[in-house]
C-alpha positions in Angstrom: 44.0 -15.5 11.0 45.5 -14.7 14.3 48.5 -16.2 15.8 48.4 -16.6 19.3 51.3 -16.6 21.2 51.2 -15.3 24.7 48.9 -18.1 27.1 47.1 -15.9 30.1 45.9 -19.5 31.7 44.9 -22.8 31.1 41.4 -24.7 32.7 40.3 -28.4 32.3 38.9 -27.8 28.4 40.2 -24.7 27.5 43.2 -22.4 27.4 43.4 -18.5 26.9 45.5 -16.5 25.1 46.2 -12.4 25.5 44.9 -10.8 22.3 48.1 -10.3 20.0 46.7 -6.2 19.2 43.8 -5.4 21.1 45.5 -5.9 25.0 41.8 -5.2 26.7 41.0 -8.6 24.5 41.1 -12.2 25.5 41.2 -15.6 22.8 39.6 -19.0 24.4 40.1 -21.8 22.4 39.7 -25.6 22.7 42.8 -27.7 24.5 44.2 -30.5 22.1 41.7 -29.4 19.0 39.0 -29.9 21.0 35.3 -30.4 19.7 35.1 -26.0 18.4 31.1 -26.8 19.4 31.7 -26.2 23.0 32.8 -22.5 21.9 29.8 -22.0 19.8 27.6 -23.2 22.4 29.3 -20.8 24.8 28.5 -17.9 22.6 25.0 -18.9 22.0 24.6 -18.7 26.2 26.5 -15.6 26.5 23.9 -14.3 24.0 21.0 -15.6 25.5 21.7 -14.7 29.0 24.3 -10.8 28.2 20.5 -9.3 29.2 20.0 -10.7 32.3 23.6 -11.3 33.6 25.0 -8.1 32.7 27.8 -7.0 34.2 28.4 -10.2 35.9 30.4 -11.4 32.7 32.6 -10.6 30.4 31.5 -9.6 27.3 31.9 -12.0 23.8 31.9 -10.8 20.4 28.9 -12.4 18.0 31.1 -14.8 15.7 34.3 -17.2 16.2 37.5 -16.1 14.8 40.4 -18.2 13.4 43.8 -18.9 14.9 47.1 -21.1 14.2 45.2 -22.7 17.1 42.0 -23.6 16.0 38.6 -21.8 16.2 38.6 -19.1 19.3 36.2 -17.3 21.0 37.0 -13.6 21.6 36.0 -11.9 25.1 36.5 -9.0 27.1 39.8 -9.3 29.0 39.0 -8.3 32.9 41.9 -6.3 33.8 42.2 -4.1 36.7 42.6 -0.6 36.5 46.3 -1.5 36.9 46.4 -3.0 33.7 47.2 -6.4 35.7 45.3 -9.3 34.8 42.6 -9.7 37.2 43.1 -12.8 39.7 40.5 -15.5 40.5 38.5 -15.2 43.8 40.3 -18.2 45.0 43.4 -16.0 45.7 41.2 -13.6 47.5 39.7 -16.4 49.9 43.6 -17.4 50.8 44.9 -14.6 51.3 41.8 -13.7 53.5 41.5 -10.4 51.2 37.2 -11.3 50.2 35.4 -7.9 50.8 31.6 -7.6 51.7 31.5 -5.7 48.8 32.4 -9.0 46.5 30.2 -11.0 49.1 27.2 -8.7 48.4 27.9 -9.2 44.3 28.4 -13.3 45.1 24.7 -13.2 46.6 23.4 -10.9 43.9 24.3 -12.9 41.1 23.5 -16.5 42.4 20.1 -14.3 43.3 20.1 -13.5 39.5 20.6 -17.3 38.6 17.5 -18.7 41.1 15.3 -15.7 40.6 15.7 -16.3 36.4 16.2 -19.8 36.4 19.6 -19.4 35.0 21.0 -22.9 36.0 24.8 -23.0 36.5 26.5 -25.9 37.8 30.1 -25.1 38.4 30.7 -22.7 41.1 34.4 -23.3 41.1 36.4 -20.9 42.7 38.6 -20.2 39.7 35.3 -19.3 37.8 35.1 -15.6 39.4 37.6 -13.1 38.7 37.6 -10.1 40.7 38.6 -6.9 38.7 40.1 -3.9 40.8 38.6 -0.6 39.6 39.1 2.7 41.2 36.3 3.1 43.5 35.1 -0.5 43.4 35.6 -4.1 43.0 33.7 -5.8 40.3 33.3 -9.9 40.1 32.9 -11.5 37.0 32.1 -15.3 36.0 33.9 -16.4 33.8 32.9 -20.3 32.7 29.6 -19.8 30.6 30.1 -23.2 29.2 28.4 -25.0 32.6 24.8 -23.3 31.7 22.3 -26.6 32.1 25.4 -28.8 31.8 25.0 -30.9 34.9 27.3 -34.1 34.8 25.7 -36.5 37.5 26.8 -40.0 38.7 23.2 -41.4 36.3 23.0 -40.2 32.8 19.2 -39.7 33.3 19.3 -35.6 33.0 15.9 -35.4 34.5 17.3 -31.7 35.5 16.5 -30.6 32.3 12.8 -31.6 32.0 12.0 -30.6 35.6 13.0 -26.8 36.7 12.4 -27.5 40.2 15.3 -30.3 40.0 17.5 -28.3 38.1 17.2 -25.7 40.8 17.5 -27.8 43.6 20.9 -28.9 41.9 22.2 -25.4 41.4 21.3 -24.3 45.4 23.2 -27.6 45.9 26.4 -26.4 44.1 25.8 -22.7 46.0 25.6 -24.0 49.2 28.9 -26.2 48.6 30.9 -23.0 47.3 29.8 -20.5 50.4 30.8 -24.2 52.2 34.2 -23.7 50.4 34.5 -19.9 51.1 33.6 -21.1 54.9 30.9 -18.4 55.4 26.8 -19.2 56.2 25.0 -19.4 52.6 22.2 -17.3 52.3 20.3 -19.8 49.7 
């Protein structure tokens, strides 16, 4: 069992804790002893979709582990080449520090969704990390957990019977992040 100590951040289900040996390593588990499902199902997505996403996301290992803190779901930490913990795109957008370069990987991987009929549905801003690498910048999603998980105002779901809807949806939720990142959406 590991006993984790040190909390790297916190989102609206989940929190993440550092690794307490492996320091390239990150633990998600559920806030509050959470339903330990939502983690299963997470890894179940990361390995139906590892293939096609690729470097896009971090990578899982095949089986929960066991913490003082419930189930936990260990990943890839995205660290720069630094060692620093790599920071959300959000703080790229303030700071007015976005690169084509993360631009061209944005369109490339929302390409990769519509193109594969990958539907996402939460294109928060806190969702991307950007990791600093020697000669590049890489961007990583990081909130596998939204795959066909589409919380509407009805309860109907009809996005999961009909592709086209569950499309239409997704380019939706694009649109509105480019919107947010106050540049022209190419979808």
């Amino acid at each position: 069992m590991l006993h984790l100590n040190s909390l790297i951040g916190k989102g609206a289900t989940r929190e993440c804790y550092a690794h307490p040996s492996d320091p390239k390593r990150c633990i998600k588990i559920m806030q509050h002893k959470g339903d330990p499902a939502v983690l299963r199902h997470e890894l179940e997505i990361y390995k139906q979709l590892s293939d096609k996403l690729k470097d896009f996301i971090c990578r899982y290992t095949d089986h929960l582990i066991e913490t003082d803190k419930g189930p936990g779901l260990e990943s890839e930490l995205i660290i720069n080449a630094d060692g620093t913990t790599s920071r959300p795109l959000i703080d790229y957008v303030i700071k007015k520090q976005i690169s084509s370069g993360i631009l061209s990987q944005l369109e490339t991987f929302c390409s990769i969704l519509i193109k594969n009929n990958i539907f996402f549905y939460d294109f928060n801003l806190m969702n991307f990390v950007v990791q600093e690498l020697p000669q590049k910048q890489r961007l990583v999603y990081i909130d596998m957990k939204s795959y066909q998980q589409y919380k509407p105002w009805t309860y109907l779901k009809l996005e999961r019977f009909f592709s086209s809807l569950a499309a239409f949806i997704m380019k939706q939720r694009i649109r509105s992040m480019y919107k947010k990142l106050n540049i022209p959406s190419p979808f």
